[in-house]
GUPAMAR-356183 format. One record per residue (C-alpha): residue in one letter; x, z negated, y. Coordinates in pm, 1 decimal. Example, Ala and Ser with C-alpha at 12.3 -4.5 7.8 and 13.67 -1.06 7.14 Angstrom:
// GUPAMAR-356183
A,1230.0,-780.0,-450.0
S,1367.0,-714.0,-106.0
This chain:
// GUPAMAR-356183
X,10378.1,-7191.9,19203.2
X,10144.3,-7137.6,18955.6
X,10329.8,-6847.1,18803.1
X,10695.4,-6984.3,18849.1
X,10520.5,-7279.1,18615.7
X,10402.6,-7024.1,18385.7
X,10750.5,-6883.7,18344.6
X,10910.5,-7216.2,18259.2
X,10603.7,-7293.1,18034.1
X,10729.9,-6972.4,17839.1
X,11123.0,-7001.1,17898.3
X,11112.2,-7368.4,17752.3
X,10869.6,-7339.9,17417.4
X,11012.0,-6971.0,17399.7
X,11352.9,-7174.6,17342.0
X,11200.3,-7457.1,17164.3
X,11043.3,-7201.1,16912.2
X,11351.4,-7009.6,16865.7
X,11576.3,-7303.0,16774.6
X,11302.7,-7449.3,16553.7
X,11291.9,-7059.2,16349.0
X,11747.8,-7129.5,16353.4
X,11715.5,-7491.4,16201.8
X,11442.5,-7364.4,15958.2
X,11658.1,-7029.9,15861.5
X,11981.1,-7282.7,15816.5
X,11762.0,-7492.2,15547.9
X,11652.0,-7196.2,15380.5
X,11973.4,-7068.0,15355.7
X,12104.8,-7419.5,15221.0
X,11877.1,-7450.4,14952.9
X,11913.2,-7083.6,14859.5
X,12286.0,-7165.3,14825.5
X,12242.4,-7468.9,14622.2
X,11966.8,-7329.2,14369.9
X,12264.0,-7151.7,14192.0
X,12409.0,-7491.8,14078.9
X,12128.8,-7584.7,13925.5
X,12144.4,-7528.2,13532.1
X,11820.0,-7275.7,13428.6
X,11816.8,-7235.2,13049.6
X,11977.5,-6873.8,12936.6
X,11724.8,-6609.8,12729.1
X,11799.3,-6508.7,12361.9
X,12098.5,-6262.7,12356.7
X,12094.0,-5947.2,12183.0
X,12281.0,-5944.6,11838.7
X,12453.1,-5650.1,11788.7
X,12523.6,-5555.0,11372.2
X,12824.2,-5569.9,11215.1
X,12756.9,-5263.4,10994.4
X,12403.3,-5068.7,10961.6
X,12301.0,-4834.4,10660.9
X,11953.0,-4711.4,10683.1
X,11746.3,-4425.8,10454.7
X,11457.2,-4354.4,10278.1
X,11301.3,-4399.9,9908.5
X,11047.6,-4198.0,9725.2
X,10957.6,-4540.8,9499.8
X,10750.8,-4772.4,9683.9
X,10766.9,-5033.8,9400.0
X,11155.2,-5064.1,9478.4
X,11025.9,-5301.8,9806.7
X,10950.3,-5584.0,9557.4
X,11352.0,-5636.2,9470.4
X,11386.8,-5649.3,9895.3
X,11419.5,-6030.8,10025.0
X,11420.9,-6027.6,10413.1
X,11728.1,-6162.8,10418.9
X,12060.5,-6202.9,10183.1
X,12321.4,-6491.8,10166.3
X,12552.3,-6392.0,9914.9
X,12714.0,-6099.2,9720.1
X,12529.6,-6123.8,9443.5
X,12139.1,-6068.0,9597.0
X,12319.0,-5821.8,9796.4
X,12481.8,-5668.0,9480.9
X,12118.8,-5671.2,9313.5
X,11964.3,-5483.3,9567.4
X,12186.4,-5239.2,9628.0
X,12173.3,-5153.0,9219.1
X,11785.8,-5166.7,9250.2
X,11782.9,-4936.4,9505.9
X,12033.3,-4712.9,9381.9
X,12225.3,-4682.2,9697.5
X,12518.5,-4427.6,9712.2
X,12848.0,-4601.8,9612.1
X,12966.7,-4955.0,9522.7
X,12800.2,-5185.1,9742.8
X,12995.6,-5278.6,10081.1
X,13235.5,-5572.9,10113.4
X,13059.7,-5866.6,10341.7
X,13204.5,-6173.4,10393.3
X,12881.4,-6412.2,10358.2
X,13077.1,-6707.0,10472.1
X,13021.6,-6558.8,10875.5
X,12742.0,-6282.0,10812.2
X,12407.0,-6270.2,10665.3
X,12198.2,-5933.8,10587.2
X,11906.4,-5857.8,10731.2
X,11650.5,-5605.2,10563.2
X,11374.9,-5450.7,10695.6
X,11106.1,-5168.5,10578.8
X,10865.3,-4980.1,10668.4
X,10617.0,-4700.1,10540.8
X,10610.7,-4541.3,10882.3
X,10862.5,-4264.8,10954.1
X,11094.7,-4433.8,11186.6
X,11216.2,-4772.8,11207.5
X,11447.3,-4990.8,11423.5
X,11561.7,-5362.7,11410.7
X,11598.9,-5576.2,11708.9
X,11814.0,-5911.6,11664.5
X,11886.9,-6194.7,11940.5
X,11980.6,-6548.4,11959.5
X,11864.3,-6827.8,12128.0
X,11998.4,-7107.1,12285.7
X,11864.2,-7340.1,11976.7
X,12082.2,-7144.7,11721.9
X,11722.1,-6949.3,11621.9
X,11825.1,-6595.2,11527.6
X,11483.3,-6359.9,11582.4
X,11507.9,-6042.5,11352.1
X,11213.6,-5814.0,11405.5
X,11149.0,-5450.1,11280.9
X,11009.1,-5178.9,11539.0
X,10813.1,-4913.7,11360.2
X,10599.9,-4619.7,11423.0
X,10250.2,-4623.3,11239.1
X,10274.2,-4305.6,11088.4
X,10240.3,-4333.1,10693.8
X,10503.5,-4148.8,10538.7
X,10491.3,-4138.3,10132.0
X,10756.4,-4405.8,10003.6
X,10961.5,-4635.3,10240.0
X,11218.7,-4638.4,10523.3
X,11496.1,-4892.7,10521.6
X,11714.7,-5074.5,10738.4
X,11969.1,-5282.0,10623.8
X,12184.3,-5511.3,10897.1
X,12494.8,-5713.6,10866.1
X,12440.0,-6003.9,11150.8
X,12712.1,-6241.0,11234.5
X,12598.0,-6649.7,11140.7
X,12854.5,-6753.3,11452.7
X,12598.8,-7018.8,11637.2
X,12319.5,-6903.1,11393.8
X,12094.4,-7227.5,11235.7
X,11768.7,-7080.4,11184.1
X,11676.7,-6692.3,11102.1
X,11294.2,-6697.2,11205.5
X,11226.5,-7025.4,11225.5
X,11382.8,-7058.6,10879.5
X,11662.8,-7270.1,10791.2
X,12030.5,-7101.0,10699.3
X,12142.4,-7290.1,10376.2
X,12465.9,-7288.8,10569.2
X,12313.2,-7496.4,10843.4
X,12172.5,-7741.1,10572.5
X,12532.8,-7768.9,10370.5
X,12414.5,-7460.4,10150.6
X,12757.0,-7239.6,10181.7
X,12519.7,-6923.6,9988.7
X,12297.3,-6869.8,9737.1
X,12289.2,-6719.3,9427.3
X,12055.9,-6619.8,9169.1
X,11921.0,-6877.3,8912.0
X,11956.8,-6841.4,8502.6
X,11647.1,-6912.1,8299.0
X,11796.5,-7290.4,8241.4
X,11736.9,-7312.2,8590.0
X,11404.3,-7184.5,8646.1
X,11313.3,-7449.0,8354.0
X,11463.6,-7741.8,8540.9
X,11333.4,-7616.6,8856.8
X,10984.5,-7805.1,8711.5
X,10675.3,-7740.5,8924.9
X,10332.0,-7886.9,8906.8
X,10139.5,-7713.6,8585.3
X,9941.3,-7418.5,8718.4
X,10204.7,-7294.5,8911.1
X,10422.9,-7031.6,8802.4
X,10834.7,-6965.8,8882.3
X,10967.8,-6617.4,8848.2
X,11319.5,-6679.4,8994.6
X,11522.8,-6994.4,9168.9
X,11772.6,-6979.4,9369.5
X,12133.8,-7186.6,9334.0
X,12262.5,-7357.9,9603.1
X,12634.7,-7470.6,9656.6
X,12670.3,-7793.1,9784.1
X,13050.4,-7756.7,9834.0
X,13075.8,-7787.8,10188.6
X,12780.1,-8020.6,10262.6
X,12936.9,-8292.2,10037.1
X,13294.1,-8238.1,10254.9
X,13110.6,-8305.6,10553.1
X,12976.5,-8587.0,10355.2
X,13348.7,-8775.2,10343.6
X,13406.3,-8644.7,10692.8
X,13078.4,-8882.2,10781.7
X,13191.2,-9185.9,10576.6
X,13526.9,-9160.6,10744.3
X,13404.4,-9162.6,11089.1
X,13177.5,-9508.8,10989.4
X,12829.4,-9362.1,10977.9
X,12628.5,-9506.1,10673.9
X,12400.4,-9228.7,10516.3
X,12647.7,-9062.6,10288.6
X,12532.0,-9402.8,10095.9
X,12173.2,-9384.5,10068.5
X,11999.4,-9071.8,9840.4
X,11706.1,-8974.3,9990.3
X,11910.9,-8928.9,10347.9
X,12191.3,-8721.1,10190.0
X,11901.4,-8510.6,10007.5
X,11684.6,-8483.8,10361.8
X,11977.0,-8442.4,10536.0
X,12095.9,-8164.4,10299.4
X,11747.9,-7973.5,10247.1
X,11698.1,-8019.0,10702.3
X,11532.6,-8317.3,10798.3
X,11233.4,-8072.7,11029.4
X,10938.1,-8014.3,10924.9
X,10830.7,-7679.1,10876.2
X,10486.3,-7669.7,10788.1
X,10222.6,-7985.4,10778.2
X,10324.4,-8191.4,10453.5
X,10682.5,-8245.7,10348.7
X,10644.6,-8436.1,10001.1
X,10948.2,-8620.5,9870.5
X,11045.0,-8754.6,9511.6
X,11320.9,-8971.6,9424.8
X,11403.6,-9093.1,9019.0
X,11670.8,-9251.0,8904.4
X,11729.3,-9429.5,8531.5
X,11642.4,-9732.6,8560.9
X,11948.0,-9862.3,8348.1
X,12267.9,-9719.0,8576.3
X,12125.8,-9589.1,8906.0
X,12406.9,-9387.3,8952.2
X,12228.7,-9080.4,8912.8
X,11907.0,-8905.5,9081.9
X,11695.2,-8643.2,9113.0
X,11500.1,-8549.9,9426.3
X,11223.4,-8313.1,9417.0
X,11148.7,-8219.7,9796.8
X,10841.9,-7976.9,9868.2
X,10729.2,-7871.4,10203.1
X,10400.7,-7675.4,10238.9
X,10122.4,-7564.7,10486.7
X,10386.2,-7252.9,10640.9
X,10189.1,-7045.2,10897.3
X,10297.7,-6725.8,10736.3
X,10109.3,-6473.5,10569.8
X,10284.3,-6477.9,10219.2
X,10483.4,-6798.1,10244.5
X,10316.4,-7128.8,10171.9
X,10646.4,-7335.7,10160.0
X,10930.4,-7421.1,10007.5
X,11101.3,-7634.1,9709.7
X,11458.7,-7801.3,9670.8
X,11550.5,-7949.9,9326.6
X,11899.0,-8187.7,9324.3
X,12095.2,-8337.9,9115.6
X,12326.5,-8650.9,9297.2
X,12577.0,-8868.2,9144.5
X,12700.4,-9194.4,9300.0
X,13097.8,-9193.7,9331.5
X,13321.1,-9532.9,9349.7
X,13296.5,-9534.3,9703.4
X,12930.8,-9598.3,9685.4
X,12838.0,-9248.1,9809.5
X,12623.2,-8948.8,9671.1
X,12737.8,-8633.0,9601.9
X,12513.5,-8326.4,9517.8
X,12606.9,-8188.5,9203.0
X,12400.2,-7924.9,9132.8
X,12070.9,-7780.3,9371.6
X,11747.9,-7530.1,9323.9
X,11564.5,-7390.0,9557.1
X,11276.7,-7116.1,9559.5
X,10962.9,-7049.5,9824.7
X,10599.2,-7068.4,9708.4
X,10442.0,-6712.1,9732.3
X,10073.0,-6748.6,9772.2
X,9867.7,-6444.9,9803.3
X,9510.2,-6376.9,9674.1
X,9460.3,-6469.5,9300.5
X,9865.5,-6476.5,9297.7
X,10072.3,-6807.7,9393.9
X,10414.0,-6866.3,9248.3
X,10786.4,-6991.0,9344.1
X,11031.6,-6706.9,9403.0
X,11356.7,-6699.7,9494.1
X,11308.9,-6314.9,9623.9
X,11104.5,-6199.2,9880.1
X,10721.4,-6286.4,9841.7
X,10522.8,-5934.7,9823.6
């Protein structure tokens, strides 16, 4: 008796056991097949270039005409000429690509790009620590499709700013930065596009094409990049139809680049909205014993 009890001791929890292990494999299996519906957030995606050149120079004082990155056909232009690169500089249509460059004193180099899913393109250069004499180069044509900041940094496109070009001395002049501080080169901004999207706004009933200091914040990127974002609004007292904001951001955690500086010019149409007429722009190098705006890459 005693064993036959045994027996159904084992037969029934044996059972009981076995149908618990079913149910439990049956969840698992449900929630395995529901996890894929579930939205996870993508990683950056690998940016493959357009067009590549790469070489070599014997002058290493050629890397202070090399900004990390180029908007428009004139900077590119300029530093293909500097460089004295073989033939006319290539056709690139800055309206969907931007140009990455990257050195290095080592004797190989290689640039990785990717995007993220918040429109941040991450360009990096890969090199080998082996001092060569003079540089290595890489220059990389990257498409802007989905692109809003290269770095961290803000695209002009992304801001309104359809490219960039190089400043005249009348510029650097009106650019106007505290005394003490000195401004090699400005930058020119095109406001085209960014006052479209302007009437676009107006059209669709949203207010701040009316209001300066939005269309200037909202032009420039409203973010703020490093701890203090200082802005300065005048207008003549006798029409108002005219301003000038001065917008300054400082306090970057970079190792040449302190901040940056915008400059514009806005008129007031009939309509009772502001258009950008003309815009500056330049970053504030600061290095030991040397700080300065530049439009070009800070050495």
């Amino acid at each position: 008796m005693g064993k036959e009890l045994a027996n159904a001791y084992n037969q029934y929890f044996g059972e009981h056991f076995r149908l618990r292990v079913i149910f439990t494999t049956i969840v698992i299996v449900l929630v395995v097949m529901a996890l894929p519906l579930q939205s996870f957030p993508a990683g950056p995606e690998s940016v493959t270039p357009q067009q590549e050149w790469s070489g070599s120079r014997e002058d290493i004082s050629l890397l202070n005409a090399a900004p990390e990155f180029i908007f428009s056909a004139k900077e590119f232009k300029n530093l293909w000429s500097a460089w004295k690169l073989e033939g006319p500089p290539p056709e690139v249509d800055f309206s969907d690509y931007l140009v990455a460059v990257q050195t290095t004193q080592g004797s190989r180099l290689q640039v990785s790009a990717s995007l993220d899913d918040s429109g941040n393109l991450t360009v990096a250069g890969l090199a080998t620590m082996d001092l060569q004499p003079g540089f290595r180069y890489m220059i990389s044509v990257l498409s802007r499709k989905g692109v809003k900041t290269v770095n961290g940094r803000q695209l002009p496109q992304a801001a309104g700013q359809k490219y960039r070009e190089a400043g005249s001395d009348r510029d650097i002049s009106d650019f106007g930065v505290p005394a003490g501080i000195e401004t090699r080169s400005v930058n020119t901004l095109e406001p085209g596009t960014f006052n479209e999207e302007m009437g676009q706004a107006l059209g669709k009933g949203e207010g701040w094409p009316k209001e300066v200091l939005l269309v200037a914040i909202r032009f420039v990127g409203a973010g703020l990049k490093g701890n203090t974002k200082s802005i300065d609004v005048r207008t003549p007292p006798e029409t108002q139809d005219t301003a000038t904001v001065t917008i300054t951001e400082s306090g970057y955690l970079d190792d040449a680049v302190a901040g940056e500086r915008w400059r514009l010019w806005l008129t007031k149409k009939a309509d009772g909205t502001w258009m950008i007429s003309r815009a500056l722009w330049a970053q504030l190098c600061d290095r030991p014993g040397r700080r300065f705006y530049s439009a070009d890459r800070c050495p």
